[in-house]
Every structure is written in C-alpha cells, then in structure tokens.
N, C-alpha and C positions, 0 to 999 in steps of 0.2 A: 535501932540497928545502925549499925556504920554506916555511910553511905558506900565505901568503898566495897563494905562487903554483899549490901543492899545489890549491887552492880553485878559485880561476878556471880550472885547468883540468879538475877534476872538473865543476864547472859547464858547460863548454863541451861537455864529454865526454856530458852528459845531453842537451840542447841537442842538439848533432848525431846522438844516439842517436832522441829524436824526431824530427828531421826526415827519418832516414831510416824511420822507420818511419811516417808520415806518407805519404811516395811511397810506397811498398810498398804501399799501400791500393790496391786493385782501383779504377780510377773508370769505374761504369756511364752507358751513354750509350742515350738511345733517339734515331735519326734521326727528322728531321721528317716526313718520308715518311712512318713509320712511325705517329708518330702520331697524324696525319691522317686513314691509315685505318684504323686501330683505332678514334679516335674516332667516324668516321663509323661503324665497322661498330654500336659499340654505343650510337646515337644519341644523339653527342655527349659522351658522357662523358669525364671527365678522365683518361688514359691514363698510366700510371706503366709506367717498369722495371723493378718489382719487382710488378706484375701478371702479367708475365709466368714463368710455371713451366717449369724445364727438363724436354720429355717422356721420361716411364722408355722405356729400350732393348726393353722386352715391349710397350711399346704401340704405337699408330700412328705412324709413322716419316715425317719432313716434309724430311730431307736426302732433295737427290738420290741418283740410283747415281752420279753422273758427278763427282767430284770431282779437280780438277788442281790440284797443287801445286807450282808453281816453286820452282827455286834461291833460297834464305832465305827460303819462304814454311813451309817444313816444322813450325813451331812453333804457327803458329794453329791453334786449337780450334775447332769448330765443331759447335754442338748447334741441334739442334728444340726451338723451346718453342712455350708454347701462354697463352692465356688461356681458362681453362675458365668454360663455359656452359653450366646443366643447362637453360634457357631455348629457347638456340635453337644452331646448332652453332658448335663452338669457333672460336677467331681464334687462327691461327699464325703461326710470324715463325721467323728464322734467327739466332743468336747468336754472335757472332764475337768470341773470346778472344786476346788477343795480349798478351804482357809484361804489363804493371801495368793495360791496359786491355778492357773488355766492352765488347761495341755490338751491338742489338739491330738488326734491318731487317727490317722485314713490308710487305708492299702488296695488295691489294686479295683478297679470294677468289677472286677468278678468276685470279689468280698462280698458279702452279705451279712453284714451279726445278726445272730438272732438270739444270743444267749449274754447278757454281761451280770458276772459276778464280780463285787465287792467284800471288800474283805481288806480290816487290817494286816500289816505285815511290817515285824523287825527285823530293819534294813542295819547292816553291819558294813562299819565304813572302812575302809580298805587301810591297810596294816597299822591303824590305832584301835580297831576292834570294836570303836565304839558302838554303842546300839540306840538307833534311833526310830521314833514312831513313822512308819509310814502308810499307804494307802495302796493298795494291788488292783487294780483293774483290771479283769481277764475277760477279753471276746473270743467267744465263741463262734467263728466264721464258717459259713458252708461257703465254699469255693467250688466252683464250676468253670471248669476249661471247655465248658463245650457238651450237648447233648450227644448221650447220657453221662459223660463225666463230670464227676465231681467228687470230693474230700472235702477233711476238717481240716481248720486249723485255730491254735486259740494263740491270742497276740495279747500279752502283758504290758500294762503301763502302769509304771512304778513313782509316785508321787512322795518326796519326803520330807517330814516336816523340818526342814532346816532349809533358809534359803542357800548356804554354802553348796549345796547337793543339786543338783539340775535333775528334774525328774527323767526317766529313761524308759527305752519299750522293749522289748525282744518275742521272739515266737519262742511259745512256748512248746507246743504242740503242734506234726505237721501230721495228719495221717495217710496211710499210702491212700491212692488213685480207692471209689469205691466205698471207702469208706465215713461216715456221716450217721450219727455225730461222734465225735471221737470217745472209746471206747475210758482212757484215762481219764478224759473231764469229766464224764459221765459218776464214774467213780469215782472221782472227789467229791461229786457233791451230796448232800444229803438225800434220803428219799423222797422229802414233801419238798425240794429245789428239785429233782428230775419229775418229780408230779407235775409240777408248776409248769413247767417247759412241756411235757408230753402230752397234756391235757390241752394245750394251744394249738392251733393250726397247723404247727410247723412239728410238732410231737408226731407221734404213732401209737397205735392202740393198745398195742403191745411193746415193751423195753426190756433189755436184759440190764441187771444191774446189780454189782457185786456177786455175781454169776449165779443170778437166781431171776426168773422170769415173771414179771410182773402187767397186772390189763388196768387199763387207765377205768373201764367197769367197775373191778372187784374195788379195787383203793378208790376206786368214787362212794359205792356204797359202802365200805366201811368209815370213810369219814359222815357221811350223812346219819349212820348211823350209831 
C-alpha cells in the first residue's frame, strides 16, 4: 500500500474511531417541568442533572409497584433519584435510561406516581415529516393538594432515537379536583395492565373500565383458573 495512502486512512480510521466514541457518550437531559419544580422547591436555585443522586435499592424507594412495559419498550431503565436535603425533606424525580440517552422528570411534592407505562411511539419531526423511532413514558400521578383533595394527572416524556432531537415532557392528562385515577388512562390501557395496578395496594377491589364493571375477585379466579 502507498504510504501516502496507508496515512490518510489511518487518519480517517482515528477520526471515525472518535466520532463513534463521542455518540456512545450518555447525553443527560433534565425536562423543564422538572426544573421548575425543583427550582421552586428549593427557592429558586439553579437546578442541574447531576444534582440529582440515584437512590440505593435499601433505602426509600420512589418507583411505583405498577410498572408496564410494552412491546420495544423492555430496554428502558428506570431509577429513583433524589436531591438530598439535611435542611428540610428531599426532592425526588424518576430517571429514565434508553440507548445513549438519561432524562430525568420530577414535579411537584404532591406528585406521587404510582402507574409508569412504556410504550413505543412514532415521533414526527416538525415540517419535513420525517418519522422517527421513539420511546413514550407516561406517569400516572395521584396529586394531593391537601386532605381529602386530590386528582390525576399523567406527565409524558418523550425520548427519540436521534441525538439531533432533545427528548421533551408535557401533561398529558390533568383530571378535575376528585377524581383518581384518571378515567382516560385507565382506558388506554389493556385489562391484565388495569389488573396489574388494581390488584396492588394502590388499586381497588372494584374498577370501571371501558364502562363495564369489573372485581379484582372474579379476574383473580378466572386467571387461576
């Protein structure tokens, strides 16, 4: 081989050796939501992704019981973290791992998830149409302003596989005051996904679902038997 040309492709050979190892870099992401209320909680302060600590599995534990995961959602991670405060009590958020990317999402103290569905979804990029694979994360939050009030709410974060794209959050769902758990989530999800969640602590013995009344009894024995 030439040497000249032996060169240029040694050169080229480092060159794409960095740029793959460049993508391979984890890119952390905190939604705005997120930092909003973080910032509000610890008044105003400037809120980072690397504030937040992922919590050890011995300690208090801020995932739901209720986790669903669709068809090519099975790869996402998903941890508790926290920003610790000997001050006054900690601020927690949900951490959501996918391929080359982290996204952190937290909202208010009176958040509580207790439901996260997983589920692909094709993200459509804005006036070239294009379609690309992405990753939908939806929490299911019971919110509580105060005994006996409380609502749903379900908070989306949108993960997509192209670094050019920044992953994003939005509410999806907010239900009036009273209402838990929200009546559209419920209905999107399958029957053995509202089984799953009503047969846990946080369920009820009875559910309406697709406006037909169901006892977490009768669908226990019919699956047993």
């Amino acid at each position: 081989m030439n040497l000249k040309v032996f060169y240029f492709s040694f050169i080229n050979l480092l060159v794409a050796l960095a740029v793959t190892a460049a993508n391979a870099k984890t890119r952390n992401h905190l939604t705005d939501e997120c930092y909003e209320h973080a910032s509000a909680f610890f008044e105003n302060k400037i809120i980072k992704f690397e504030d937040f600590k992922i919590i050890k599995e011995d300690e208090h534990i801020y995932i739901p019981s209720t986790i669903l995961k669709r068809e090519g959602a099975s790869k996402v991670e998903i941890k508790a973290v926290e920003i610790e405060n000997k001050k006054i009590q900690n601020f927690y958020g949900l951490q959501f791992n996918w391929k080359d990317q982290s996204v952190i999402d937290c909202r208010s103290w009176y958040h509580t998830p207790l439901i996260i569905l997983l589920e692909t979804y094709d993200y459509y990029t804005p006036f070239l149409m294009k379609e690309l694979n992405a990753i939908k994360v939806s929490t299911h939050d019971l919110v509580s302003c105060g005994s006996p009030c409380h609502y749903a709410e379900v908070n989306s974060v949108y993960i997509i596989d192209d670094v050019s794209y920044e992953p994003f959050s939005r509410t999806e769902i907010s239900t009036p005051t009273y209402e838990y758990p929200s009546k559209m989530f419920i209905d999107y999800l399958t029957l053995d996904e509202v089984y799953q969640f009503m047969s846990t602590g946080d369920g009820f013995e009875t559910f309406v679902w697709r406006d037909k009344t169901y006892s977490i009894k009768d669908l226990k024995r019919k699956s047993i038997n």
